[in-house]
Each structure stands twice: as structure tokens, then as C-alpha cells.
N, CA, C and O of each residue as an XYZ file, in Angstrom:
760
protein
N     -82.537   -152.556    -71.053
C     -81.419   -153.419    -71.353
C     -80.261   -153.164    -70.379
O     -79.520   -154.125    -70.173
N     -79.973   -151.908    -69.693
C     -79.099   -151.615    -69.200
C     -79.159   -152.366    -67.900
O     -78.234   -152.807    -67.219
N     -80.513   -152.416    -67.702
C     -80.955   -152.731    -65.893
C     -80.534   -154.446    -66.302
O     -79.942   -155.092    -65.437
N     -80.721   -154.814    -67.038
C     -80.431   -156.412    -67.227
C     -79.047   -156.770    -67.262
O     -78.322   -157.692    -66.891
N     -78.990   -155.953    -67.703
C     -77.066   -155.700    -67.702
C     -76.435   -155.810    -66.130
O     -75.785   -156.728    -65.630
N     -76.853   -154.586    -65.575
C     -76.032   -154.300    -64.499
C     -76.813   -155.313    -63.083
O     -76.169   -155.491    -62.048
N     -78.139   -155.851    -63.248
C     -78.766   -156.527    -62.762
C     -77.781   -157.973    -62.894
O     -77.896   -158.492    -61.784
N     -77.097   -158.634    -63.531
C     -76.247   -159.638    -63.926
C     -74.889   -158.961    -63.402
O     -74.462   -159.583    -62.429
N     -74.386   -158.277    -63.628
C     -72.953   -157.622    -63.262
C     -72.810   -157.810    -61.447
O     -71.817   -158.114    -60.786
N     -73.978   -157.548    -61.076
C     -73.923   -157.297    -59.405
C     -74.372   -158.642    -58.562
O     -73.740   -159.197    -57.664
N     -75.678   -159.007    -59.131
C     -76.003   -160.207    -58.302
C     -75.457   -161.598    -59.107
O     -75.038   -162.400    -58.273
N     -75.382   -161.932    -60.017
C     -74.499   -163.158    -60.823
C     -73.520   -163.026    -60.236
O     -73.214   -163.683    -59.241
N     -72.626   -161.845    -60.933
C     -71.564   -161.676    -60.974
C     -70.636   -161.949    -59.322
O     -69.592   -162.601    -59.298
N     -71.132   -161.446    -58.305
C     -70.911   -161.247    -57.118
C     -71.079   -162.942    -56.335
O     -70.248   -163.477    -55.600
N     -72.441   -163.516    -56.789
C     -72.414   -164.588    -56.337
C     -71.621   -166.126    -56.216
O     -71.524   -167.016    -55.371
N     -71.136   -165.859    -57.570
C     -70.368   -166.898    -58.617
C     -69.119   -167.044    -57.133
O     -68.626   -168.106    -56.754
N     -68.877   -165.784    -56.580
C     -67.669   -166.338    -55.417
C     -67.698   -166.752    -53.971
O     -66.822   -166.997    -53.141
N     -69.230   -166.743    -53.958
C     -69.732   -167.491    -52.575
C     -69.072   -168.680    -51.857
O     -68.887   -168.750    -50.643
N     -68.660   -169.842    -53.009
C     -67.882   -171.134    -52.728
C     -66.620   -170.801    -52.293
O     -66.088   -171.580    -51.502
N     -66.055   -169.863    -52.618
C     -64.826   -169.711    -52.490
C     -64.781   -168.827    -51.377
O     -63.903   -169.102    -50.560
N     -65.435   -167.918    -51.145
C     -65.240   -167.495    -49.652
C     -65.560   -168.230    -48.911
O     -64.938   -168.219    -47.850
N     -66.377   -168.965    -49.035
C     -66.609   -170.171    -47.463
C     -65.491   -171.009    -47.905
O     -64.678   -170.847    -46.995
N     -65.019   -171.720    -48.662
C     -64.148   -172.488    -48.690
C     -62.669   -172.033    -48.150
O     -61.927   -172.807    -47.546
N     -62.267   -170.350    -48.521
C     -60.846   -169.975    -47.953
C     -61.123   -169.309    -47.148
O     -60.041   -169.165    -46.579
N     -62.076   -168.533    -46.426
C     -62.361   -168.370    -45.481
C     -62.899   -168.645    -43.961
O     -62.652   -168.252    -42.821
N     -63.817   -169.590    -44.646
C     -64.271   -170.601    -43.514
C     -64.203   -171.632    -43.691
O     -65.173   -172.272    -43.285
N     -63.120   -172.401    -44.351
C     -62.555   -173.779    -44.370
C     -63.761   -174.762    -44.723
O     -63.541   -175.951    -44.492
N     -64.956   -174.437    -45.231
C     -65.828   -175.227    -45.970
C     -65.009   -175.905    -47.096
O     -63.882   -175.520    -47.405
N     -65.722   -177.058    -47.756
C     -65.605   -177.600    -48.869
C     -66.002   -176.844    -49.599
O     -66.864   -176.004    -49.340
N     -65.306   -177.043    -50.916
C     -66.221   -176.546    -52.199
C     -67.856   -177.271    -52.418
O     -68.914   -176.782    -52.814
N     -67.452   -178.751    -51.924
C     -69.129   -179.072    -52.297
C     -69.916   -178.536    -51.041
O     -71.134   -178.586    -50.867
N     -69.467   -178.290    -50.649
C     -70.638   -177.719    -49.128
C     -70.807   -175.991    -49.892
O     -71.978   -175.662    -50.081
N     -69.984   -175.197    -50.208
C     -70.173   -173.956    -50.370
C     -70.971   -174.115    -51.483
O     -71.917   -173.339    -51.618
N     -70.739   -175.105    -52.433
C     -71.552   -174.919    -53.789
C     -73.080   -175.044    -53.262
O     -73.980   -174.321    -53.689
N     -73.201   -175.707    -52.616
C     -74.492   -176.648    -52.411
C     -75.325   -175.237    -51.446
O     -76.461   -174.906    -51.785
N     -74.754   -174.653    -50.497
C     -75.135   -173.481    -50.377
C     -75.278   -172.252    -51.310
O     -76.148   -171.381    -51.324
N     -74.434   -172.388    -51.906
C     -74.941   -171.176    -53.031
C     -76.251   -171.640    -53.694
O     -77.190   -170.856    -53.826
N     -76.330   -173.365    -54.258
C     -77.412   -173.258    -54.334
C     -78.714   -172.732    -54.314
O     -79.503   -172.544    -55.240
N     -78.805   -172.538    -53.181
C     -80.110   -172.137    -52.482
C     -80.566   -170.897    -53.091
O     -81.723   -170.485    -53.166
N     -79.477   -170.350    -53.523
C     -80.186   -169.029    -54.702
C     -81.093   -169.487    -55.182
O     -82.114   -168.801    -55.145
N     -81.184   -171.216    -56.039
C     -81.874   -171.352    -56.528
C     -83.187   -171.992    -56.020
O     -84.115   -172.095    -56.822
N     -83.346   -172.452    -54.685
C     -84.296   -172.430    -54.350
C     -84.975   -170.909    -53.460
O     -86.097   -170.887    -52.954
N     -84.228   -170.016    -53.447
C     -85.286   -168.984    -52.990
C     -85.863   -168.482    -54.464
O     -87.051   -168.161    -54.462
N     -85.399   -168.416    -55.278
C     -86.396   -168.666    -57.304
C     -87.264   -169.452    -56.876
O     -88.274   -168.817    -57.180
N     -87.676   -170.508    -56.320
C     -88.109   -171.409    -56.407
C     -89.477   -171.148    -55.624
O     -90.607   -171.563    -55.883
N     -88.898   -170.106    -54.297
C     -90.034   -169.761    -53.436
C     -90.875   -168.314    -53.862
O     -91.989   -168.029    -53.423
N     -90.025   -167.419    -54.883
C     -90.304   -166.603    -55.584
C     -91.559   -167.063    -56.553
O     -92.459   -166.308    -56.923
N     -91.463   -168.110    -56.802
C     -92.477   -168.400    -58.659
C     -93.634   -169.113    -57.760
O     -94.769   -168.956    -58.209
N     -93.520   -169.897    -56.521
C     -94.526   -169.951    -55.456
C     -95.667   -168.710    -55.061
O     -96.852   -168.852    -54.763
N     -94.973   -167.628    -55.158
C     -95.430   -166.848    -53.842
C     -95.581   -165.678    -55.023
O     -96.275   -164.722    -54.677
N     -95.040   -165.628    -56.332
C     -95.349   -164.275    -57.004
C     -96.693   -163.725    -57.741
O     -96.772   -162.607    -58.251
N     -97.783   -164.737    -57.711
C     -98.854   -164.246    -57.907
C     -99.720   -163.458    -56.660
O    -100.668   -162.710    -56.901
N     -99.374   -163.669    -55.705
C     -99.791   -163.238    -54.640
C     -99.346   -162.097    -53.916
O    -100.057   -161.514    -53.097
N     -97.848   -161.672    -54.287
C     -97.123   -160.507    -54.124
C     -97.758   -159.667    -54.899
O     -98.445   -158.702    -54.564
N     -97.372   -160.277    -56.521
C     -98.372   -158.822    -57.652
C     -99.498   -158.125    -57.062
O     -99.704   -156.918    -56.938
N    -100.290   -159.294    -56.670
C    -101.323   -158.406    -56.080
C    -101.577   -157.771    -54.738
O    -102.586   -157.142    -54.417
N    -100.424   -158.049    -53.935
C    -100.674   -157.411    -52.567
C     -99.496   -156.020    -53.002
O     -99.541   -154.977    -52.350
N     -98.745   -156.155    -53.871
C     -97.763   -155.150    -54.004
C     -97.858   -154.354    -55.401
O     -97.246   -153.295    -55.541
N     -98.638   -154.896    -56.416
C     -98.715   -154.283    -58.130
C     -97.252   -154.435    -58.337
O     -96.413   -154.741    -57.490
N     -97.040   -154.112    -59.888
C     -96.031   -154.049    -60.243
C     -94.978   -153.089    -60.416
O     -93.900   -153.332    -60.960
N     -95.339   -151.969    -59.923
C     -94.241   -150.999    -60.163
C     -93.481   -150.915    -58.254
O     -92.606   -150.205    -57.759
N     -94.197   -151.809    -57.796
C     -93.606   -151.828    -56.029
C     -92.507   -152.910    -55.893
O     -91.580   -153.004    -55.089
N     -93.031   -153.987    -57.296
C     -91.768   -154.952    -57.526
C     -90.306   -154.883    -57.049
O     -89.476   -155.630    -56.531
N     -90.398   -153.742    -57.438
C     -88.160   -153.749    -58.176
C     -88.284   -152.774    -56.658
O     -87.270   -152.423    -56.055
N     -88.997   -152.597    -56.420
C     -88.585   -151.710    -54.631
C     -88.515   -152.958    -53.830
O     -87.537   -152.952    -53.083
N     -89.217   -153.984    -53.755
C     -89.066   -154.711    -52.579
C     -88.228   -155.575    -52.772
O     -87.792   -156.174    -51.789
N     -87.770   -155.890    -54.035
C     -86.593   -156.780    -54.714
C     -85.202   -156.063    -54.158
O     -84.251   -156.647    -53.637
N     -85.330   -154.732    -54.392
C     -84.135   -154.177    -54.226
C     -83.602   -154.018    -52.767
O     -82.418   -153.712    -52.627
N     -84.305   -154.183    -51.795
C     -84.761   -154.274    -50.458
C     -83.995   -155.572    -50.156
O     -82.905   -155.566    -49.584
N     -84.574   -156.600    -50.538
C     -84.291   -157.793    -50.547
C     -82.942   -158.251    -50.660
O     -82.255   -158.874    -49.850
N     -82.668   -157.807    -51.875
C     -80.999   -158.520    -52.657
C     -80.273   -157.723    -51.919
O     -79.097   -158.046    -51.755
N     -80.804   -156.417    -51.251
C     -79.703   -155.775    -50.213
C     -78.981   -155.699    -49.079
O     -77.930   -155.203    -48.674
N     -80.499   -156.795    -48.437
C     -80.370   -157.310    -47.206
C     -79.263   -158.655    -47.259
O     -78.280   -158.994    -46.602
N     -80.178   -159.313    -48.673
C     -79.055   -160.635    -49.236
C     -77.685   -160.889    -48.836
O     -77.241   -161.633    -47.962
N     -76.883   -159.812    -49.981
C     -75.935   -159.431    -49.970
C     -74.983   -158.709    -48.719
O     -73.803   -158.969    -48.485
N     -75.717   -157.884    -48.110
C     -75.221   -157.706    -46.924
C     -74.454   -158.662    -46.155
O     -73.241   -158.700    -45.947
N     -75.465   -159.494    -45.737
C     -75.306   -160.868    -45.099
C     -74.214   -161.292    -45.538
O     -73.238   -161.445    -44.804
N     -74.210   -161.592    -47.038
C     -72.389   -162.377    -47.347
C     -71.567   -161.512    -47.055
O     -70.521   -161.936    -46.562
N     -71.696   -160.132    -47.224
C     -70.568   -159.131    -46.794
C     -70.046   -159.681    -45.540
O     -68.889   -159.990    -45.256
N     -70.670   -159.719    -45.135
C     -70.704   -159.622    -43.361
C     -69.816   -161.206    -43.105
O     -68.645   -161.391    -42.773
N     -70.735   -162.026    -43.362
C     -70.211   -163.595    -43.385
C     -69.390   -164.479    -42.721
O     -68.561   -165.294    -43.125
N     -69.892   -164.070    -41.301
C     -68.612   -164.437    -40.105
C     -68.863   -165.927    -39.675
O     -68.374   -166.312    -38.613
N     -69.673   -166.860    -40.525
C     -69.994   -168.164    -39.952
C     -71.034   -168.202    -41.496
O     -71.611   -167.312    -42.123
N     -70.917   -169.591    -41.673
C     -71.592   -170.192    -42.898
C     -73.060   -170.321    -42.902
O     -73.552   -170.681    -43.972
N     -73.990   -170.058    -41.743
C     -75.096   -169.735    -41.609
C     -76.100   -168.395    -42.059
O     -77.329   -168.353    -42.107
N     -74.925   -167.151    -42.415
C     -75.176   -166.124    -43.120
C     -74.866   -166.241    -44.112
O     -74.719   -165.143    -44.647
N     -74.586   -167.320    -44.950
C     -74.564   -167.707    -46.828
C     -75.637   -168.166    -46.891
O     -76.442   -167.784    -47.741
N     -75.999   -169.404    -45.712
C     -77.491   -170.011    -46.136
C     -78.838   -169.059    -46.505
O     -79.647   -169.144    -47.428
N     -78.701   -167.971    -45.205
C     -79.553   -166.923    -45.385
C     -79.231   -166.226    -46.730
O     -79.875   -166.321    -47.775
N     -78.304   -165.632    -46.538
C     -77.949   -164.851    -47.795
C     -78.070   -165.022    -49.363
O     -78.090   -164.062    -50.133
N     -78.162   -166.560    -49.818
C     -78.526   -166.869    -50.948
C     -80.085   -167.144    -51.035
O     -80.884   -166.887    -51.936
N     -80.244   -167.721    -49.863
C     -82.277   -167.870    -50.370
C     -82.316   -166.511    -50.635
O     -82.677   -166.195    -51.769
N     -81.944   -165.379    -49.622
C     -82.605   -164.463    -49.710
C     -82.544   -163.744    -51.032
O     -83.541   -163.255    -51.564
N     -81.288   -163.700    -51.556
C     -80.649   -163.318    -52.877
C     -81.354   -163.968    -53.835
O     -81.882   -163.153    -54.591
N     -81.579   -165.076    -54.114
C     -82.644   -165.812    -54.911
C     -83.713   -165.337    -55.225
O     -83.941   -165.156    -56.422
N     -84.803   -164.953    -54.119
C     -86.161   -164.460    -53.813
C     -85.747   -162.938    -54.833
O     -86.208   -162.411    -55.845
N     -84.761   -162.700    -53.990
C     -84.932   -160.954    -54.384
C     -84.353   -160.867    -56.187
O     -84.781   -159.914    -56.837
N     -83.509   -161.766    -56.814
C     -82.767   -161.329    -58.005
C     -84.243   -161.984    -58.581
O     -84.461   -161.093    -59.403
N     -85.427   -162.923    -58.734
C     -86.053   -163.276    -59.342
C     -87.273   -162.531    -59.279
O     -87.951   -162.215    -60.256
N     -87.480   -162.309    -58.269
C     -88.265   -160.791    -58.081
C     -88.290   -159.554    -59.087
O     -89.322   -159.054    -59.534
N     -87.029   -159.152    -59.362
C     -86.513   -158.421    -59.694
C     -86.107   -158.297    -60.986
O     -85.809   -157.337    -61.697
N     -86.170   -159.720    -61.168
C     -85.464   -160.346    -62.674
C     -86.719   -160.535    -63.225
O     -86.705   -159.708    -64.136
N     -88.124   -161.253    -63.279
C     -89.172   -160.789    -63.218
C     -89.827   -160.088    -63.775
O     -90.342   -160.390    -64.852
N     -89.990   -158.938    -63.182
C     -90.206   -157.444    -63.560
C     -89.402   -157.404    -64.813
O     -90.175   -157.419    -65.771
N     -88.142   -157.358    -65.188
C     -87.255   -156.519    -66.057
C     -88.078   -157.518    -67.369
O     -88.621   -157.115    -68.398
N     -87.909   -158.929    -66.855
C     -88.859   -159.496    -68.649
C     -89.783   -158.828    -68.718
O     -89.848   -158.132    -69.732
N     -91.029   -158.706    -67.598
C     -92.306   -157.884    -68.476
C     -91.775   -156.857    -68.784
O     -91.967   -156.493    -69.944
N     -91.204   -156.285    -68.198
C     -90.654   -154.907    -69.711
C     -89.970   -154.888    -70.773
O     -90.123   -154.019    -71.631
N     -89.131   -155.836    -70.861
C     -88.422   -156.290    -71.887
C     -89.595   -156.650    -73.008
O     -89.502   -156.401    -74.210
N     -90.788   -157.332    -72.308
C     -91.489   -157.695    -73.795
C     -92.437   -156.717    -74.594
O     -92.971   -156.808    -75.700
N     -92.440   -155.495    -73.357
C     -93.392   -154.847    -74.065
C     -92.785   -153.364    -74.545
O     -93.408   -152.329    -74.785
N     -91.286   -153.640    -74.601
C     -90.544   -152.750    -75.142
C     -90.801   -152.493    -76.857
O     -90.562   -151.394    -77.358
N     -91.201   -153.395    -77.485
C     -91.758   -152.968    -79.166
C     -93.042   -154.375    -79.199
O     -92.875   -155.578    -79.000
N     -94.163   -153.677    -79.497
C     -95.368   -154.231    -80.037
C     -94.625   -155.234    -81.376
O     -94.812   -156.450    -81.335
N     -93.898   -154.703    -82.379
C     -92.913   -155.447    -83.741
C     -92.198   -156.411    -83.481
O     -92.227   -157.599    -83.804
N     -91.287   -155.553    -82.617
C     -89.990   -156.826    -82.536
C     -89.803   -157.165    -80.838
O     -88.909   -156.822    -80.065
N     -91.107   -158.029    -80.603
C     -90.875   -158.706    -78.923
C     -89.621   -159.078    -79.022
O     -88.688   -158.619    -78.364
N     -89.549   -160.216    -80.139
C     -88.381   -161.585    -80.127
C     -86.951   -160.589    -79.998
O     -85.984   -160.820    -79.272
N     -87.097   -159.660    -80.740
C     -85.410   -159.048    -80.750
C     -85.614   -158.532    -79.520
O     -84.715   -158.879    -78.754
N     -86.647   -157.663    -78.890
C     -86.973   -157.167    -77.454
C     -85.994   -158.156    -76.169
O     -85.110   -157.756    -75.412
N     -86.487   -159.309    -76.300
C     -86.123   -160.505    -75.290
C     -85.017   -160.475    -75.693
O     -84.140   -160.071    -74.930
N     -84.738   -160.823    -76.805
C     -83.392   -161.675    -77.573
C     -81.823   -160.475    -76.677
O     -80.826   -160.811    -76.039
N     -82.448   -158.881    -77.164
C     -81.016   -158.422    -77.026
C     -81.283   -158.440    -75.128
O     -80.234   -158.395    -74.485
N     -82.517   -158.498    -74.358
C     -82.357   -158.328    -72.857
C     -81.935   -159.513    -72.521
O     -81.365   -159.536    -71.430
N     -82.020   -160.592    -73.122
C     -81.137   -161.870    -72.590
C     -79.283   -161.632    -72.844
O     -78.353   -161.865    -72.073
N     -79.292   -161.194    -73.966
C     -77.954   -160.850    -74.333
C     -77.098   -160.350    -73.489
O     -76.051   -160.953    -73.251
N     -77.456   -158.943    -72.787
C     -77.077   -158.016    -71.882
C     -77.249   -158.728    -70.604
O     -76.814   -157.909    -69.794
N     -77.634   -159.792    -69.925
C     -77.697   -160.587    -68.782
C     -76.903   -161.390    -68.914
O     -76.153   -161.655    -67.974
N     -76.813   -162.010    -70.068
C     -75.343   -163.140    -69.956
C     -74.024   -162.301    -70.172
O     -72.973   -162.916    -69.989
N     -73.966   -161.321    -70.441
C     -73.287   -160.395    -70.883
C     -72.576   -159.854    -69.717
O     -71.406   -160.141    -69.464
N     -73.311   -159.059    -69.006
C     -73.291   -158.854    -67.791
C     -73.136   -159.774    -66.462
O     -72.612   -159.423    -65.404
N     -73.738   -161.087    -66.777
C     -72.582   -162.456    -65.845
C     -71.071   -162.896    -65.902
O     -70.166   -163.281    -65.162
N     -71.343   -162.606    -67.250
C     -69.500   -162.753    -67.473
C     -68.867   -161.623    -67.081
O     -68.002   -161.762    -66.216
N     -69.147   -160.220    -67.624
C     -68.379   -159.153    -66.980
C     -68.210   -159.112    -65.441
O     -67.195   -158.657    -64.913
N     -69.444   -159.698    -64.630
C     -69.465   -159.360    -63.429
C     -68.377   -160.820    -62.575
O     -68.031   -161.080    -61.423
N     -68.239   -161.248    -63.512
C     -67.563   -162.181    -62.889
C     -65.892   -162.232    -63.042
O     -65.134   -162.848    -62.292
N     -65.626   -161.662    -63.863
C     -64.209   -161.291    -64.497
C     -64.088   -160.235    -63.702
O     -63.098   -160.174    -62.974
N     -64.822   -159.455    -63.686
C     -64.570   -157.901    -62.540
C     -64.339   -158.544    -61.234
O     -63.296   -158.321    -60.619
N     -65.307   -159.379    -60.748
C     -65.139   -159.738    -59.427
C     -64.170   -160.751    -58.892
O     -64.085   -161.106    -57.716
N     -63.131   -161.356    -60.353
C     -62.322   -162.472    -59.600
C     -61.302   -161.084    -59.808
O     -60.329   -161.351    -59.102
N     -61.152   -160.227    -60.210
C     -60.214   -159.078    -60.458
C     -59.958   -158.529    -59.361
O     -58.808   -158.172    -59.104
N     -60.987   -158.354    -58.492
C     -61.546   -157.399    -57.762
C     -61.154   -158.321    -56.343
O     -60.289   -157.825    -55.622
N     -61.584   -159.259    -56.043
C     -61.360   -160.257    -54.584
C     -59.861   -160.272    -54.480
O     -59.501   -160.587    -53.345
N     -58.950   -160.047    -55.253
C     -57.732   -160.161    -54.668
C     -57.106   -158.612    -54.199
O     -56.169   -158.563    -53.402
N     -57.561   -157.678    -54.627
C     -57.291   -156.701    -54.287
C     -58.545   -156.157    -52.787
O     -58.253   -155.827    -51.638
N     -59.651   -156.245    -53.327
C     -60.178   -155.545    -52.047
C     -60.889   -156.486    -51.202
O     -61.626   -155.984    -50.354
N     -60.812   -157.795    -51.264
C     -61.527   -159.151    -50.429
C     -63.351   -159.111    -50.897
O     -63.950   -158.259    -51.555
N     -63.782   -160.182    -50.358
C     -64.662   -160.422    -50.630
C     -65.972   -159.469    -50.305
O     -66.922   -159.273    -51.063
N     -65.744   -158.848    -48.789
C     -66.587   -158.203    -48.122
C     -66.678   -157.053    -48.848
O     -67.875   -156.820    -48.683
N     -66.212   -156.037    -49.633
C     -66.500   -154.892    -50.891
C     -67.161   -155.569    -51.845
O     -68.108   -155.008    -52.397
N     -66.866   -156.624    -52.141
C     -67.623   -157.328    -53.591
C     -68.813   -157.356    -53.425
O     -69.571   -157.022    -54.335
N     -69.377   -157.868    -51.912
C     -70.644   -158.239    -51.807
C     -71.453   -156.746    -51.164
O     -72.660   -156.511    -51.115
N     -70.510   -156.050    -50.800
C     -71.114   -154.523    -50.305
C     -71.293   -153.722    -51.299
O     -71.777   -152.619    -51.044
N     -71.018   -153.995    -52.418
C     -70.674   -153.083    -54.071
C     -71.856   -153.479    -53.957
O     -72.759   -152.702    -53.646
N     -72.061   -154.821    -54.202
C     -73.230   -155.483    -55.140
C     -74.630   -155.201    -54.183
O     -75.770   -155.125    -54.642
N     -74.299   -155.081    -52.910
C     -75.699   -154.837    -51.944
C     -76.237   -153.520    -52.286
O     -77.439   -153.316    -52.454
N     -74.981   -152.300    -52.422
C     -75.725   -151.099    -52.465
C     -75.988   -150.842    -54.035
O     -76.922   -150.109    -54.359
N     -75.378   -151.288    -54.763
C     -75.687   -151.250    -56.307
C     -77.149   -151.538    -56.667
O     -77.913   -150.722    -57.183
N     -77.508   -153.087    -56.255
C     -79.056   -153.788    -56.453
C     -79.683   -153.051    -55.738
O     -80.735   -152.778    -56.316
N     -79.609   -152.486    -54.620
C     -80.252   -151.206    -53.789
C     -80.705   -150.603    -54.623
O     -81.805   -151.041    -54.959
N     -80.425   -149.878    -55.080
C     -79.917   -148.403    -55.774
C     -80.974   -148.583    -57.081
O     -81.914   -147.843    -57.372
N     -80.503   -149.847    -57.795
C     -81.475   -150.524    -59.193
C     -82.302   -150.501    -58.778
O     -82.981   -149.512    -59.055
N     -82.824   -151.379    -57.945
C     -84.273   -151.706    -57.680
C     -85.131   -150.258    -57.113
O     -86.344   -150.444    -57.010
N     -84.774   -149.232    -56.840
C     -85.720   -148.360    -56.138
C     -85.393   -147.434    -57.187
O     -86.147   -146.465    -57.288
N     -84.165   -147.547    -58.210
C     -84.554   -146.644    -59.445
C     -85.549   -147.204    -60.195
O     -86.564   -146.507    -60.224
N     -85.622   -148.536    -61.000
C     -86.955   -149.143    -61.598
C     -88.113   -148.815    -61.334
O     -89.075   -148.613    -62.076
N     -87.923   -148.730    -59.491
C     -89.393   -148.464    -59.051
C     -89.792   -147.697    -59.383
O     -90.839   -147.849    -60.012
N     -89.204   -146.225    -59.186
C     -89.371   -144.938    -59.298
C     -89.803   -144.964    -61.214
O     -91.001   -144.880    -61.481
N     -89.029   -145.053    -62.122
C     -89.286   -145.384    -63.018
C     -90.521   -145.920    -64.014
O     -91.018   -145.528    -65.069
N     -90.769   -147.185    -62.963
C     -92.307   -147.990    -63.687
C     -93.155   -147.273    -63.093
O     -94.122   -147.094    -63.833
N     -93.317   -146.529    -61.639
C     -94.339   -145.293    -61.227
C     -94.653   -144.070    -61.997
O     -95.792   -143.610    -62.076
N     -93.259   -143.385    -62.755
C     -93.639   -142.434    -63.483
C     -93.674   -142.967    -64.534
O     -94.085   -142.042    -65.235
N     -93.493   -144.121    -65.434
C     -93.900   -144.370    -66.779
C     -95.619   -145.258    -66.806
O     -96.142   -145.472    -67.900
N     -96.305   -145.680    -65.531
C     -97.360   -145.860    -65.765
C     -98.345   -145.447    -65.381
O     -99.457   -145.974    -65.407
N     -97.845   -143.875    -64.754
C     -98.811   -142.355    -64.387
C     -99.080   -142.119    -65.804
O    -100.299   -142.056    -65.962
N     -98.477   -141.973    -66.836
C     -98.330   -141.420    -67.993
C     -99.917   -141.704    -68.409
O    -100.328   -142.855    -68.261
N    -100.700   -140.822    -68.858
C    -101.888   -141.354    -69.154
C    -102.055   -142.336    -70.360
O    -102.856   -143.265    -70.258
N    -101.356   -142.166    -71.441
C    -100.883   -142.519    -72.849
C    -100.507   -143.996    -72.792
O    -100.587   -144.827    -73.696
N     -99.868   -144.219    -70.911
C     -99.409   -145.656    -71.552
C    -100.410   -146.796    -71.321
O    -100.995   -146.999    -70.257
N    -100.535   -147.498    -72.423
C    -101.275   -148.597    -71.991
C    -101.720   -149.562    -71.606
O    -102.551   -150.380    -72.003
N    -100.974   -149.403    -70.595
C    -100.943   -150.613    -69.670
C    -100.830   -149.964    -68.085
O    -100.162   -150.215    -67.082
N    -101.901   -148.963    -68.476
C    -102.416   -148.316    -66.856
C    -103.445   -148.478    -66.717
O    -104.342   -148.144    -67.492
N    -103.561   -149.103    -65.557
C    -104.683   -149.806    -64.853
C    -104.607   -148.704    -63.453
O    -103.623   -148.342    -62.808
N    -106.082   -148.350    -63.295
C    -106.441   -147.164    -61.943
C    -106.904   -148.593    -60.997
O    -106.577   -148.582    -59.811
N    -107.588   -149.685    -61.486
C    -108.011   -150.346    -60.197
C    -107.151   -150.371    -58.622
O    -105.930   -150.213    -58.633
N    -107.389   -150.438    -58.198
C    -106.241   -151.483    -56.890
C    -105.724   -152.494    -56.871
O    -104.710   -152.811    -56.249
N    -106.471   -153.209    -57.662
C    -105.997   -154.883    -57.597
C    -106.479   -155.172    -58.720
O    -107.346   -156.041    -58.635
N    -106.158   -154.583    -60.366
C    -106.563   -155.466    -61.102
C    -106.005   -156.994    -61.398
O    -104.907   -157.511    -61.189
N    -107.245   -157.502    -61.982
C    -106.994   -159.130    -62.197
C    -105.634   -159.280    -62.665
O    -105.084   -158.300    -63.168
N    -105.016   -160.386    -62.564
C    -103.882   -160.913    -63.178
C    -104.093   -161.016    -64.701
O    -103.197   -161.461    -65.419
């Protein structure tokens, strides 16, 4: 629940001000910056394409490592953001990597109680919208004091940091012999 949390706090939260740095920074429109932020939602888009084919070239506990990889590189990019061509990049890429990433955290979310899936999901959705709003109240808090380029460098090394803790995490919780949902194959079936 926590990772859903702070998973929303950093990449939501951080993104929500994309329009507005291209717009007062690089004299974009709001509908041009929106329409680029967009594209978050089409790199999701290239994510739910391409994620049966990752699982199996990567399993699932390599997930939240290459996600975290990803949203780091993402984010970087807007840090950086010296021309509106590093938002375009920066949100597909951010897209790919938060759904990646986002992903992963449901299958664990559901198999957090055999009893209560529904409350399982119910409170990890909670803590994600939860964590969009905080991250977004922090971050309009936050852009006037330290600019945009910390917001998006917080949020690069933060999702860093998540994603290769998860990893580490779903590696030692599905060594565990006990748990059941360890699979020795290489490539078991989907």
C-alpha cells in the first residue's frame, strides 16, 4: 500500500505540472503542453501492447527494476527540459515506465489476502488517489520555492529508488520456498 502511495506522490503528482512548465517556461500553450503530457497516456498504451512479452523476456520480480529505470530516465528528461521535445520524450517514457510499474503493484495488491482481495484492491486504490492529491498539493507548494527542475529530479530519484526496492523485495519474497506463487521454470506460461 505504501508503494502505491508514494508511487502516485512522485510520478502523478510531479506530472500534473508538465503544462505549466512548458507553458511559463517555454511559452507553449496550455493546449499544446496538455496534449503533450498526454502522451503519458499513450506510452500506457504501448505498455499493455508490449507487456506480455516483457513478463516473459523479464519475469516478474525484474518488473519494478526496469520500470524504475525507466520513470528515471523519464523524469530526468523533464528535469532537464531545455526545449519541448524532452516532454514529448519524457512523458511516453514516463507512461511506459509508471504502468510498468503500476502493473506489478496490482498483482500484489490482489494477492495480498486469499479473504479480502476486494478490500486488498479497494484500500491500494485508495492510497494512489491519495497519494495524487498529496503529490500534487506538495508539488504546486514546492514549484514556487525550488522550480520545476527539483520536482522532477525528486520524483526521478525517488521512482528510482521504488522500483529497484520492489525488485529487490519480489526476489526475496518469491525465493521464500513457502510462497506460492514460486515458479523455478524460466519462462513459465502466462
Amino acid at each position: 500500500m505504501a508503494a502505491s502511495f508514494l508511487e502516485a506522490v512522485l510520478a502523478i503528482g510531479s506530472l500534473a505540472f508538465v503544462p505549466t512548465v512548458l507553458h511559463a517556461q517555454l511559452g507553449l500553450s496550455l493546449l499544446a503542453g496538455g496534449a503533450i503530457t498526454a502522451l503519458f497516456g499513450a506510452g500506457g498504451f504501448a505498455f499493455s501492447r508490449s507487456a506480455v512479452r516483457m513478463l516473459r523476456c523479464l519475469r516478474a520480480p525484474n518488473m519494478p527494476r526496469v520500470a524504475g529505470l525507466i520513470l528515471a530516465l523519464a523524469y530526468a528528461l523533464l528535469a532537464l527540459m531545455p526545449h519541448w521535445s524532452f516532454a514529448v520524450l519524457g512523458c511516453l517514457l514516463a507512461g511506459f515506465g509508471f504502468f510498468t510499474l503500476h502493473n506489478t503493484l496490482q498483482v500484489q495488491a490482489t494477492q495480498l489476502s486469499a479473504d479480502a482481495t476486494g478490500l486488498a484492491v479497494s484500500l491500494f486504490s485508495a492510497c494512489n488517489f491519495t497519494g495524487q492529491s498529496l503529490g500534487v498539493a506538495l508539488g504546486a507548494t514546492l514549484l514556487a520555492w525550488v522550480g520545476h527542475g527539483w520536482i522532477f529530479s525528486f520524483a526521478s530519484l525517488g521512482l528510482l529508488l521504488l522500483g529497484l526496492g520492489l525488485a529487490r523485495g519480489l526476489h526475496a519474497r518469491l525465493a521464500t520456498p513457502s510462497h506460492p506463487n514460486v515458479s523455478h521454470e524460466r519462462n513459465p506460461a502466462p
